[in-house]
C-alpha positions in Angstrom: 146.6 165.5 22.1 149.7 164.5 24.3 151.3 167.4 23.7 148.0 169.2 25.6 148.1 166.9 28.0 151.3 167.1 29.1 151.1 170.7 29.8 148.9 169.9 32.2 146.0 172.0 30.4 143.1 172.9 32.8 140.4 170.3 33.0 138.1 172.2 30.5 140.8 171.4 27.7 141.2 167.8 28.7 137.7 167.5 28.6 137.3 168.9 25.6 139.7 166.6 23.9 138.3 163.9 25.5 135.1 164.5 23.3 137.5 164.9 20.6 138.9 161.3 20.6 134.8 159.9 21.1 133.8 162.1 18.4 136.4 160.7 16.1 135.7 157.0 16.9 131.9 157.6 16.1 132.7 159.0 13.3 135.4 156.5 12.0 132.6 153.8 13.1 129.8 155.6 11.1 132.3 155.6 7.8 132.7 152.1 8.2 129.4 151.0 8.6 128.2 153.0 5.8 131.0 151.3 3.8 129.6 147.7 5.1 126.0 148.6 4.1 127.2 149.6 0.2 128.9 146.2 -0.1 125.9 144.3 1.3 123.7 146.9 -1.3 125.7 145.8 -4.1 125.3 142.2 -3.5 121.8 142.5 -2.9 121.6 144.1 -5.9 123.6 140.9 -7.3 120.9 138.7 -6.1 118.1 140.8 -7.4 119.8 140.4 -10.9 119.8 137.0 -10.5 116.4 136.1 -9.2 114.4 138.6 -11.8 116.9 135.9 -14.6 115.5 133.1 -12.6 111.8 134.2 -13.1 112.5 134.8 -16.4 113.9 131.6 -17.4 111.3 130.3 -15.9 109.3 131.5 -13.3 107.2 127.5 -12.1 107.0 126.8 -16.1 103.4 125.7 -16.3 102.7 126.5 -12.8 100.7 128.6 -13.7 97.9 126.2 -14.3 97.2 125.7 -11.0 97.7 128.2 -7.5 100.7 126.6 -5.3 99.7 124.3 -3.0 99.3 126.7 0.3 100.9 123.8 2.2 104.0 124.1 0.6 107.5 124.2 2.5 109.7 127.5 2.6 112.2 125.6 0.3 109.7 124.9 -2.2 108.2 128.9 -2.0 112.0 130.3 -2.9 112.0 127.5 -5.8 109.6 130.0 -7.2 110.1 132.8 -6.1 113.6 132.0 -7.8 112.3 131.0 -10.7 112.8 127.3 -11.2 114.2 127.7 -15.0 112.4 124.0 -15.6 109.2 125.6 -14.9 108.3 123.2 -12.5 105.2 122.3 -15.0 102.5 122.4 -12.9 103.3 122.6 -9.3 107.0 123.4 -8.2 110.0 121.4 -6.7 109.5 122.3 -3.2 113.2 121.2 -2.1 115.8 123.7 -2.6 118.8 124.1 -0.6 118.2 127.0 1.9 121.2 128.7 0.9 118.7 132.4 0.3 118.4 135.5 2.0 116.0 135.3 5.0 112.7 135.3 3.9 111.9 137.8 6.6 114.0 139.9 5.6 111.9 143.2 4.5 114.3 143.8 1.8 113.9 140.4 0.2 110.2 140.7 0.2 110.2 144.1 -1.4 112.1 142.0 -4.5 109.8 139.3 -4.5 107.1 141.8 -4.9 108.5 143.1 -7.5 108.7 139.5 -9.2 105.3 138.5 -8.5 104.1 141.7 -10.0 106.4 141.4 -12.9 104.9 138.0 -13.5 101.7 137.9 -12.6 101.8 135.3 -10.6 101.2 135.2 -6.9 103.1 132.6 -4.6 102.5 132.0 -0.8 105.7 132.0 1.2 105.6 130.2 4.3 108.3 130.6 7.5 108.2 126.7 8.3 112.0 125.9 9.1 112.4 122.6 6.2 116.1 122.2 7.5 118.0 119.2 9.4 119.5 122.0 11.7 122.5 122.2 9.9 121.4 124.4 6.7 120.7 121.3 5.0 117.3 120.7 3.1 116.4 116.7 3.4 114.6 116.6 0.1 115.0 115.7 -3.4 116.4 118.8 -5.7 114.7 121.4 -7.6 115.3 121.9 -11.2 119.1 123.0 -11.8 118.8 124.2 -15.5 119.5 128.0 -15.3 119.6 131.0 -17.9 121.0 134.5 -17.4 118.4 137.2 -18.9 117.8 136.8 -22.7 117.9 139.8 -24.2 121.9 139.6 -24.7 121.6 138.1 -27.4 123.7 134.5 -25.1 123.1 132.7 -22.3 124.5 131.8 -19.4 125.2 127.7 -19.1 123.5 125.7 -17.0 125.1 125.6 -13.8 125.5 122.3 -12.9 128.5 123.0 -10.8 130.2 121.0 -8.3 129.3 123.6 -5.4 128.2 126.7 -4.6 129.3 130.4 -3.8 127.0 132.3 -2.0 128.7 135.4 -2.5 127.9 137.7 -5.1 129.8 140.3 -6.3 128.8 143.4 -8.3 128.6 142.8 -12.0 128.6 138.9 -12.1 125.6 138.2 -14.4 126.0 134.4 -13.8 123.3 132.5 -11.9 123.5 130.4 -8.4 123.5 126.6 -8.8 121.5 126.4 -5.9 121.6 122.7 -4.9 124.2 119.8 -5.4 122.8 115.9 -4.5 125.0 113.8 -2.7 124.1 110.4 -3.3 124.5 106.6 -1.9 127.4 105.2 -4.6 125.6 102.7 -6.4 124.4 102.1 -9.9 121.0 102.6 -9.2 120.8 105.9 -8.8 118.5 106.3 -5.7 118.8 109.3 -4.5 118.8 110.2 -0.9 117.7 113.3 -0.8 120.5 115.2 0.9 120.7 118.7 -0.3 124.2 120.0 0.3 125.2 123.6 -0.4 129.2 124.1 -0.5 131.1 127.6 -1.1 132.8 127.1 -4.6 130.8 128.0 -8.3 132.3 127.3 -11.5 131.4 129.9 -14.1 130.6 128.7 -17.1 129.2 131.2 -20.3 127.8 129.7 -23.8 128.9 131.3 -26.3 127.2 132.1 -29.6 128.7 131.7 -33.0 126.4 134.0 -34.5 124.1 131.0 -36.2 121.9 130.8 -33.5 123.6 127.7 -31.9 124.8 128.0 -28.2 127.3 125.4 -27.1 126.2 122.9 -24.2 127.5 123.1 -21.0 129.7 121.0 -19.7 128.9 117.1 -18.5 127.8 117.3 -14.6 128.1 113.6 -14.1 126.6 113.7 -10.5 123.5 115.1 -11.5 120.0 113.5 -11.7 119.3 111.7 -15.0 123.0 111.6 -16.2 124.0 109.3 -19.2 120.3 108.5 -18.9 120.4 106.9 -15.6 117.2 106.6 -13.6 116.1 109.1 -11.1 114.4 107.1 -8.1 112.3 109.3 -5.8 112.5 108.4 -1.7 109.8 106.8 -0.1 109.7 109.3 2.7 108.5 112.4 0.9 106.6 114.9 2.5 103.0 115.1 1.9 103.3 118.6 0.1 106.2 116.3 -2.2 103.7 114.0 -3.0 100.9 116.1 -3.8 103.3 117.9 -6.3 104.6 114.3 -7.8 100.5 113.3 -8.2 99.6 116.6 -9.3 102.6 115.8 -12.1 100.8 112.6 -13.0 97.5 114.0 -13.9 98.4 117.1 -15.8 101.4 115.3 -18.3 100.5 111.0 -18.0 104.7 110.9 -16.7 106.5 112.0 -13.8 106.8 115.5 -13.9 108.4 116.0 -10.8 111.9 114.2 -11.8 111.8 115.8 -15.3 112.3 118.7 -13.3 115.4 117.6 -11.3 116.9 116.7 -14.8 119.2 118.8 -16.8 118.1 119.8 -19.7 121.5 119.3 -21.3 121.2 116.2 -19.7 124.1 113.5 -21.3 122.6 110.2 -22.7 124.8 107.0 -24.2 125.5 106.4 -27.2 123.3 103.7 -28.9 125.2 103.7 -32.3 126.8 100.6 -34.0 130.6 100.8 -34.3 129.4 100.6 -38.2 127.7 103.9 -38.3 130.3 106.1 -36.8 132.9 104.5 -39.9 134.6 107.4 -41.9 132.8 107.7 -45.1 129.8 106.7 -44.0 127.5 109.2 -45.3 127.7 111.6 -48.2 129.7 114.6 -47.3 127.1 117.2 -48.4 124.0 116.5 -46.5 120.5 118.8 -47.1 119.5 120.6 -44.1 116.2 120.1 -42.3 113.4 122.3 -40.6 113.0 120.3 -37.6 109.1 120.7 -36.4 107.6 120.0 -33.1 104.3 120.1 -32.1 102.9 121.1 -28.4 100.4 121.7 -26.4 100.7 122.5 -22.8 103.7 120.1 -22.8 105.9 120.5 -19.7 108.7 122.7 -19.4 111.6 120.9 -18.8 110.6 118.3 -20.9 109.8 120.7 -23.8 113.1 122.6 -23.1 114.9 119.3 -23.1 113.6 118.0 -26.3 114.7 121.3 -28.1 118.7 121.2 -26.9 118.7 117.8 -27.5 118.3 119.0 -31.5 120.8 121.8 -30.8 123.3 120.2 -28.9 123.7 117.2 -31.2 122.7 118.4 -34.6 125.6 119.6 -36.6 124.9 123.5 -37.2 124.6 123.5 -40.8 122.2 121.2 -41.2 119.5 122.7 -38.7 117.5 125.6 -40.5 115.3 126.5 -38.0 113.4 124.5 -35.1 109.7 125.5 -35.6 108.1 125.4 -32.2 104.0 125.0 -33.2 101.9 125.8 -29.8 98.7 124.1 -30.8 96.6 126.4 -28.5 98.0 125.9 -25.1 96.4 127.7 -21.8 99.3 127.4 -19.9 101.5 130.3 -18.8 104.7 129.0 -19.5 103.7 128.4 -23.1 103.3 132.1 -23.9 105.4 135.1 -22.9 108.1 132.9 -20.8 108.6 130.6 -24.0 109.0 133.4 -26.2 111.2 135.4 -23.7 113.6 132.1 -23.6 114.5 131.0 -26.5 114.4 134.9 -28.2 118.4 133.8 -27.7 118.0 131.5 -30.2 117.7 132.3 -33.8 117.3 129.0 -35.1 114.2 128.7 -33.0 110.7 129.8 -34.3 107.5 129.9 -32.7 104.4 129.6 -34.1 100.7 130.0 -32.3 97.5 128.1 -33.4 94.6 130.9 -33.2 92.5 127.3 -31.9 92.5 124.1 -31.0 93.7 122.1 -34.1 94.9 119.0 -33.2 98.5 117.1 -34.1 97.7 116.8 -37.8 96.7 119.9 -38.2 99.3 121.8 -36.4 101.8 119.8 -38.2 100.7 120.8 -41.7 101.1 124.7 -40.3 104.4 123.7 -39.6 105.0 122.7 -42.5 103.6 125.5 -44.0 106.2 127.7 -43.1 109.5 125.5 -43.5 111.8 126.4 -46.0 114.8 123.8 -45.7 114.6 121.1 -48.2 114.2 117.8 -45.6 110.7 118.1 -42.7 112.0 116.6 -39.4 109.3 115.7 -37.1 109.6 115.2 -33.5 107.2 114.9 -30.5 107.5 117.6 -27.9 108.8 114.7 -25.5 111.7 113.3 -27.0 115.7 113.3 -26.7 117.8 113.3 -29.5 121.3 111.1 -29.4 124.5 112.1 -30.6 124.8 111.2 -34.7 120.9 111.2 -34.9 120.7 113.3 -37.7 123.3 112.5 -40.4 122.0 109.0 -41.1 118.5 110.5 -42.0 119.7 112.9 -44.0 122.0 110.3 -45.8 119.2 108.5 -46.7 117.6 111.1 -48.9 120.1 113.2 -49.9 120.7 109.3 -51.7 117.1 109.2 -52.4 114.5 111.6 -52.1 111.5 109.6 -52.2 112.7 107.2 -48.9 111.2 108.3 -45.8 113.2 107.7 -42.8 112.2 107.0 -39.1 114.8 106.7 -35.7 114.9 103.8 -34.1 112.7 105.2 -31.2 114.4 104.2 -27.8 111.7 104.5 -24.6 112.2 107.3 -22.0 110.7 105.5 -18.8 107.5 107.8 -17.8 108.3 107.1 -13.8 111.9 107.6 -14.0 112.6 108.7 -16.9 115.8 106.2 -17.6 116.7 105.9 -21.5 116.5 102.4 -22.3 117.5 101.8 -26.0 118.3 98.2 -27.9 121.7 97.5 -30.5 121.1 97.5 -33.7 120.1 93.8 -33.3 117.4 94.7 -31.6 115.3 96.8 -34.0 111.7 96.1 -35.1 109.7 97.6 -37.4 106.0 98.7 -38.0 102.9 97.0 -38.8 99.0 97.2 -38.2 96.2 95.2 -38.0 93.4 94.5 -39.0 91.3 97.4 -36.2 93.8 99.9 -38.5 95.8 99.5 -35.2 100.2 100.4 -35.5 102.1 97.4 -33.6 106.0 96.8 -33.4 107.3 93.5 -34.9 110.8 91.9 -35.5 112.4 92.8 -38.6 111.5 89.7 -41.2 113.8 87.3 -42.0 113.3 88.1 -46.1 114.8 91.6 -44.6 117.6 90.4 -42.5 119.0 88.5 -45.7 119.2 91.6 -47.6 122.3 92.9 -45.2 125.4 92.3 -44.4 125.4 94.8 -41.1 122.5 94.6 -39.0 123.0 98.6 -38.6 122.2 99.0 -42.4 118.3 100.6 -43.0 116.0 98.4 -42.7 112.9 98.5 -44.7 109.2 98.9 -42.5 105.7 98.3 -44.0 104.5 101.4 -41.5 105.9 103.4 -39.6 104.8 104.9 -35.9 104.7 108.4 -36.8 106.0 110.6 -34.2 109.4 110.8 -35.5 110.5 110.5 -39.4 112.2 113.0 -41.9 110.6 113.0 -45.4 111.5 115.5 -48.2 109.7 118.6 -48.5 108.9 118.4 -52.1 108.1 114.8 -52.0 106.0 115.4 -48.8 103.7 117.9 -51.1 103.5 115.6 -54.2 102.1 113.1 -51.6 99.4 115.3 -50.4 101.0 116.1 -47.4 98.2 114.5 -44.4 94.7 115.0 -45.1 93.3 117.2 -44.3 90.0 115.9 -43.1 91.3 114.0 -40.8 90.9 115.1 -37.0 93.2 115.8 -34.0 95.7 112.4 -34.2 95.0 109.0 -35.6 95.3 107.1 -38.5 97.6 109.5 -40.3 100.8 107.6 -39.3 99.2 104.9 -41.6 97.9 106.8 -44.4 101.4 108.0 -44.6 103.1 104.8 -44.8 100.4 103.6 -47.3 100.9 105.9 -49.8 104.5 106.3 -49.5 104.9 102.9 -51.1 101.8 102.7 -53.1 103.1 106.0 -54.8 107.3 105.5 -55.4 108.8 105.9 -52.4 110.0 103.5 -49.6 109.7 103.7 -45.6 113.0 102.9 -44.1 114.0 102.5 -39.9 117.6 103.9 -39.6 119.4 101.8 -36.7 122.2 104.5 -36.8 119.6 107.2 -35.6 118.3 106.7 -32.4 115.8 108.8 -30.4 114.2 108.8 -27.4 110.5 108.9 -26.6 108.4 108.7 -23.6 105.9 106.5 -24.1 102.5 107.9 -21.9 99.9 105.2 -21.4 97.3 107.7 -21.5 97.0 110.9 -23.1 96.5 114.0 -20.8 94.4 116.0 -23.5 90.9 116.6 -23.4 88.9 117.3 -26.3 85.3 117.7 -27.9 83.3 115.1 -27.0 80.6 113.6 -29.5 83.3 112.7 -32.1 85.2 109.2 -32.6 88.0 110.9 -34.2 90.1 107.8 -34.6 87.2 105.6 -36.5 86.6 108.8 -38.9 90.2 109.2 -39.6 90.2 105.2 -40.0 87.3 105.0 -42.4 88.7 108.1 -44.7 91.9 105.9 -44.8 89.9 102.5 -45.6 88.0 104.5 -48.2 90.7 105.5 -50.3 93.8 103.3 -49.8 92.4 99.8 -48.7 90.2 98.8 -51.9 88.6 95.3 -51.0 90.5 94.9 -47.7 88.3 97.9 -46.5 85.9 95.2 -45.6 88.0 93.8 -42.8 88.3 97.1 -41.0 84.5 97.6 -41.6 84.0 94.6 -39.8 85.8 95.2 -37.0 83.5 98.3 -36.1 80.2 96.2 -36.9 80.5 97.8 -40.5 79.3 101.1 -39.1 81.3 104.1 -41.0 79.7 106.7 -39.4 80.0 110.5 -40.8 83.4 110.8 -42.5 83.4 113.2 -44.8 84.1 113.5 -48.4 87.1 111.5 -49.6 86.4 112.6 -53.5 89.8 114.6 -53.6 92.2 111.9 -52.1 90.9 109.3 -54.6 92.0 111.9 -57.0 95.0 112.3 -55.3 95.9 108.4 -55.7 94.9 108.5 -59.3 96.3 110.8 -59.9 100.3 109.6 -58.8 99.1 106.2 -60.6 99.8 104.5 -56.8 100.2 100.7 -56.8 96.9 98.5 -55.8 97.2 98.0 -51.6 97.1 93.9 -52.7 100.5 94.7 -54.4 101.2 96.1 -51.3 100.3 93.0 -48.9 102.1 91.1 -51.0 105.3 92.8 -51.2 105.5 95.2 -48.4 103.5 93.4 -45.8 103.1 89.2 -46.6 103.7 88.5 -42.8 99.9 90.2 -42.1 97.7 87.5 -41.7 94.3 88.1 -44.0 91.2 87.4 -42.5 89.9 86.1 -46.2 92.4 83.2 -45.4 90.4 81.9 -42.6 88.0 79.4 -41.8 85.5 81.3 -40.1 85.3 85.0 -38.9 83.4 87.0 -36.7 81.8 86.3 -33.1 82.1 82.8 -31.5 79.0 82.5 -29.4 77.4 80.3 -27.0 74.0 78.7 -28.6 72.3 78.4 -25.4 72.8 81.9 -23.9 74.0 84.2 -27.0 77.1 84.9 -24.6 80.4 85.6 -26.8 84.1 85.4 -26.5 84.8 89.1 -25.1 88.8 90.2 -25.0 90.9 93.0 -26.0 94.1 92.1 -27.8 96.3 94.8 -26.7 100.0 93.6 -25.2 99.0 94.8 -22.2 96.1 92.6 -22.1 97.7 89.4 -23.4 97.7 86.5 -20.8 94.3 87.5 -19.5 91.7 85.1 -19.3 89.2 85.5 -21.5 85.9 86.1 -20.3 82.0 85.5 -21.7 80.1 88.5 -22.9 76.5 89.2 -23.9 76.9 89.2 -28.0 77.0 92.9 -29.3 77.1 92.3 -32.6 79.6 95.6 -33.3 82.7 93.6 -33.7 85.8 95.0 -31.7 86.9 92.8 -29.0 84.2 89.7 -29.7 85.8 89.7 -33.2 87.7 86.6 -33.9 89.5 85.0 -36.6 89.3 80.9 -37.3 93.0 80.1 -39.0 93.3 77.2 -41.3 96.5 75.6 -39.0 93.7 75.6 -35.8 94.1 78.8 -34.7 91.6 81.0 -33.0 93.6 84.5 -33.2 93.0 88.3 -33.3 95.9 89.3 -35.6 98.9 88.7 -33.8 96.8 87.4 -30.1 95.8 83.6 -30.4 93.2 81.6 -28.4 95.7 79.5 -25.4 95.1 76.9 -23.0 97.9 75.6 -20.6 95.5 73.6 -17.8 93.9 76.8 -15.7 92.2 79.9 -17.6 91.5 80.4 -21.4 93.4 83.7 -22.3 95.3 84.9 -24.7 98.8 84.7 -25.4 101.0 85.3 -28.7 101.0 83.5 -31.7 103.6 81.2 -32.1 102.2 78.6 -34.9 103.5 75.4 -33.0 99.9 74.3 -32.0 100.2 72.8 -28.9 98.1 75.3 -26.8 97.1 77.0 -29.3 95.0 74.2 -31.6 91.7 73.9 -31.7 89.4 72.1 -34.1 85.8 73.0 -34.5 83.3 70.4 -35.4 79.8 72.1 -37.1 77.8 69.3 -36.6 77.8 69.0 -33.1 78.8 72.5 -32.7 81.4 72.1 -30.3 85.3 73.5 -30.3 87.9 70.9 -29.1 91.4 71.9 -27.5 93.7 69.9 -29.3 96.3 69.4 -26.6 94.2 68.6 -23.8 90.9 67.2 -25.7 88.5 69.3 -23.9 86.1 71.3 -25.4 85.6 75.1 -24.4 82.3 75.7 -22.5 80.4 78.5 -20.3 79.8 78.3 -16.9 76.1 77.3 -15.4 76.8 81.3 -13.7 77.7 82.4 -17.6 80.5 84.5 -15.9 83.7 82.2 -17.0 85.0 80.3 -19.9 85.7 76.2 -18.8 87.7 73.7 -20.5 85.3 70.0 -19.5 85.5 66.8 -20.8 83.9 66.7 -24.2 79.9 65.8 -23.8 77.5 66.3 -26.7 74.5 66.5 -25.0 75.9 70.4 -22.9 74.4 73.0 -24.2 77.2 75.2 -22.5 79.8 73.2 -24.7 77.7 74.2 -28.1 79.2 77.4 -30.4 78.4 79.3 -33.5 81.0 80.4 -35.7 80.3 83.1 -37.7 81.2 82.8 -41.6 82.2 79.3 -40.9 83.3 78.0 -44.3 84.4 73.9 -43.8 85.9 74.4 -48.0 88.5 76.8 -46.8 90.3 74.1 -44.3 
């Protein structure tokens, strides 16, 4: 081109080259445009990969139970469209970092079609800007549990990484950790709410040894819920945030939401004594169990979590298979998203109810298709602690017939902290006499039998959630029956017969397990049917003898239709059980007998057939107790009149302390708690105080007054009053 110009060419051939050079910087532009586009093709392509993994891991879990809220934030519709791999049960984590593609962008649309359809779910994507103005989303996080597609046979770890790389290149299969909290530095792990999204991913890959175990990822010890610390929601959420916490609530009885923000590989302290983790502690060769958990519509993350808490802490060899029993459940992420998950795992199976059968049921069909020697069963709500399995196992590889429970730590329901006690600290079950479990301190007769107070403990019941029993020995005890309905009662029937028949029901301080404890249940069933006082009476019938008569009592001796108990009599003749007074005497002398008192029944007002009405619950303890028109039927105007003065329902006693009557725990000191009843003038004096108990004029409140013959209001009828017994 020089060359023509210095030869001083005519302007037709310097204007032609001039075209030349243009021609050949267009061009040269156009190439490198084109080469631009392919890159940012390729990484789309990247990100497609990684959000059709992120729907399939878990694409709003049981969202699918209700439409998202149209309300919700933009952060909140790409936690979706992601595919929060917790599920977000049943309304989504609206707060993830705005670290995606614009969601104008026609190309990112185009995939989320492709999602939605793939799903069949259909989410609402809304513009609204939920930044600070500096990228930043002030929110709590979504869900950060992640798995790479499933069909390879491994999965990609959890990506709790320290930051995050927005670029992806061609090929990488991992998946974006797509928020990181950073939180105030103190022990109480509040969390602020400040989403932060840095430019740095770890990679991490689980590997599979073949055996259907996949190694947990690595500790993230800045993560929500870590080492079982509490996760404390701001008070300034949104109003879409707090529809999704509430919404939480009502479709699982515990907080939801911050299940979701957990790990599912979350890290939890050690509870164990220094004693159980001796060398030699337990026998070298151990049986394996079928570990089998029951569901229905449980929550995703919490389902998830309860799972890999088996895996991660179970040694391989002794996990045959985790059966996975879906009694029934309606919601999506029960179904084709469950399967699709854990078809990584080998060990797990799933098995599908063709109806609604209820936790007994379900169980029995899980057992039904166990083939390790030792049944493990867990709730679907639970996390397992490191060492939780071998002392079980111990226990009856040393003795087949000894059923063994966990000591069951509590999960807090709001914040779902572990809280768990030291081996000093155990209790162990009981009942009363509304065929009620309760907790109680171990005995002192049992504390003298140990040296360590990690050692097994022996428990007159047990809670039932969460015990290992023999397969064989299971069977030879009639497994549950059968007739009884959905969930209650069984827990005891168990216990009954497992000492009545040979065996012994142990709690395992080593073993600890966490549970959270729902105050309600979020299931709806038939209505019509008492399914707890059926299942009650079928127990009373066959394992109670004579002592059936204080249950019947209870429920103003009304059995109501329980079907026919013929074939469990036969079963308990059958394995020549012990009587159940060998077992009160034995197993249980601490439960108080209602035979042993001095009256039982209502207490009621002469003058205006009003009775002592209170439940006895722990939750209701130090409640005044309050007058109620007399029912006859038992239940909470049932009292008991001890020979030491005592005016008790089982472990609740009658208390006065100078304001209300209420109840408070027995303590056998008096005091308070002493009152003396006179059946000739009818009235029942406080010991401490020397009042006697009386109704109001209004009949709405119980009085203590100075001690007159001539009230009416002060005048009581004790039923079965018996003055020989004192």
């Amino acid at each position: 081109m020089a060359f023509i110009w210095r030869r001083r060419s005519t302007s037709i051939v310097k204007i032609l080259a001039i075209l030349t050079t243009l021609w050949f910087f267009i061009a040269f532009f156009i190439y490198t445009d084109d080469k631009r586009r392919e890159t940012a093709s390729k990484k789309w392509n990247a990100m497609s990969l990684s959000l059709k993994s992120l729907a399939s891991a878990g694409n709003s879990g049981i969202a699918g139970d209700n439409q998202i809220d149209g309300s919700m934030d933009m952060a909140g519709a790409f936690a979706l469209g992601a595919g929060s791999d917790f599920g977000i049960d049943n309304n989504v984590n609206h707060n993830a970092a705005n670290i995606v593609p614009n969601p104008n962008n026609n190309y990112y649309h185009h995939q989320q079609q492709q999602q939605q359809q793939k799903q069949q779910q259909q989410y609402n994507h809304f513009d609204r800007d939920n930044s600070n103005g500096n990228g930043l989303v002030v929110d709590v996080p979504m869900p950060q549990a992640r798995v790479d597609e499933l069909n390879r046979g491994n999965a990609i770890n959890e990506n709790h990484d320290d930051d995050i790389n927005t670029d992806i290149n061609e090929g990488d299969e991992s998946v974006l950790n797509n928020v990181v909290l950073e939180m105030q530095p103190n022990d109480n792990h509040i969390w602020h709410g400040k989403v932060i999204a840095d430019n740095k991913r770890q990679k991490q890959q689980q590997q599979d040894d073949g055996k259907g175990v996949l190694a947990p990822p690595a500790p993230a010890p800045n993560s929500p819920g870590e080492m079982g610390k509490p996760v404390i929601l701001p008070t300034n959420m949104t109003e879409e945030m707090k529809k999704a916490v509430d919404d939480g609530w009502t479709r699982n009885a515990f907080n939801q939401y911050v299940s979701d923000m957990i790990s599912i590989h979350r890290t939890l302290p050690d509870p164990r004594d220094s004693w159980c983790k001796e060398p030699g502690r337990y026998l070298d060769s151990l049986p394996a169990t079928d570990v089998i958990i029951c569901f229905h519509n449980e929550a995703w993350s919490v389902l998830l979590r309860t799972v890999h808490s088996v895996l991660d802490r179970s040694p391989e060899h002794l996990i045959g298979k985790i059966i996975l029993v879906d009694d029934y459940s309606d919601m999506p992420h029960t179904k084709k998203q469950l399967d699709d998950y854990f078809s990584a795992y080998p060990k797990v199976q799933i098995l599908r109810a063709t109806k609604r059968e209820g936790l007994i049921r379900a169980r029995l069909l899980g057992a039904r298709h166990a083939k390790s020697p030792v049944l493990t069963y867990l709730d679907s709500h639970c996390e397992c602690t490191e060492g939780w399995l071998e002392p079980l196992l111990d226990r009856i590889a040393r003795n087949s017939t000894t059923v063994v429970c966990p000591v069951i730590d509590v999960i807090d329901d709001t914040t779902l902290e572990y809280h768990y006690h030291d081996s000093g600290g155990v209790n162990v079950g009981g009942f009363d006499w509304s065929l009620q479990f309760n907790w109680h301190a171990v005995p002192e007769r049992e504390k003298k039998r140990h040296k360590n107070s990690a050692e097994p403990v022996f428990s007159p019941t047990m809670a039932g959630g969460l015990f290992s029993i023999d397969r064989k020995f299971f069977e030879k005890l009639g497994t549950y029956d059968s007739g009884f309905d959905i969930w209650g009662g069984e827990n005891l029937e168990l216990s009954f017969k497992t000492w009545m028949c040979g065996g012994t029901l142990e709690i395992v301080p080593c073993s600890h397990v966490g549970h959270i404890f729902r105050k309600r249940s979020p299931y709806k069933w038939r209505s019509g049917v008492n399914v707890l006082k059926k299942n009650s009476v079928r127990l009373a019938e066959v394992w109670l003898d004579d002592y059936a008569k204080y249950y019947y009592e209870r429920i103003g001796n009304d059995k109501g239709e329980y079907g026919d108990v013929s074939a469990r009599k036969e079963l308990r003749q059958r394995l020549n059980c012990k009587s159940f007074k060998w077992y009160l005497d034995n197993i249980y002398p601490e439960l108080f007998i209602p035979s042993e008192s001095v009256a039982y029944g209502e207490i009621a007002n002469i003058e205006t057939d009003m009775c002592l009405d209170s439940a006895a619950k722990p939750d209701d303890l130090q409640g005044a107790v309050d007058p109620y028109k007399c029912h006859g039927q038992g239940g909470n105007q049932y009292w008991m009149l001890s020979k030491t003065g005592e005016i008790r329902r089982d472990e609740a006693c009658l208390d006065y302390a100078g304001h209300d009557v209420i109840l408070y725990p027995c303590h056998g000191s008096k005091g308070n708690q002493f009152w003396s009843y006179n059946s000739e003038t009818k009235q029942l004096r406080h010991g401490s105080s020397d009042k006697c108990l009386a109704i109001t004029e209004k009949r709405d409140k119980l009085v203590m007054e100075e001690c007159n013959v001539s009230h009416m209001r002060q005048q009581w009828r004790l039923e079965n009053y018996d003055a020989s017994k004192l």
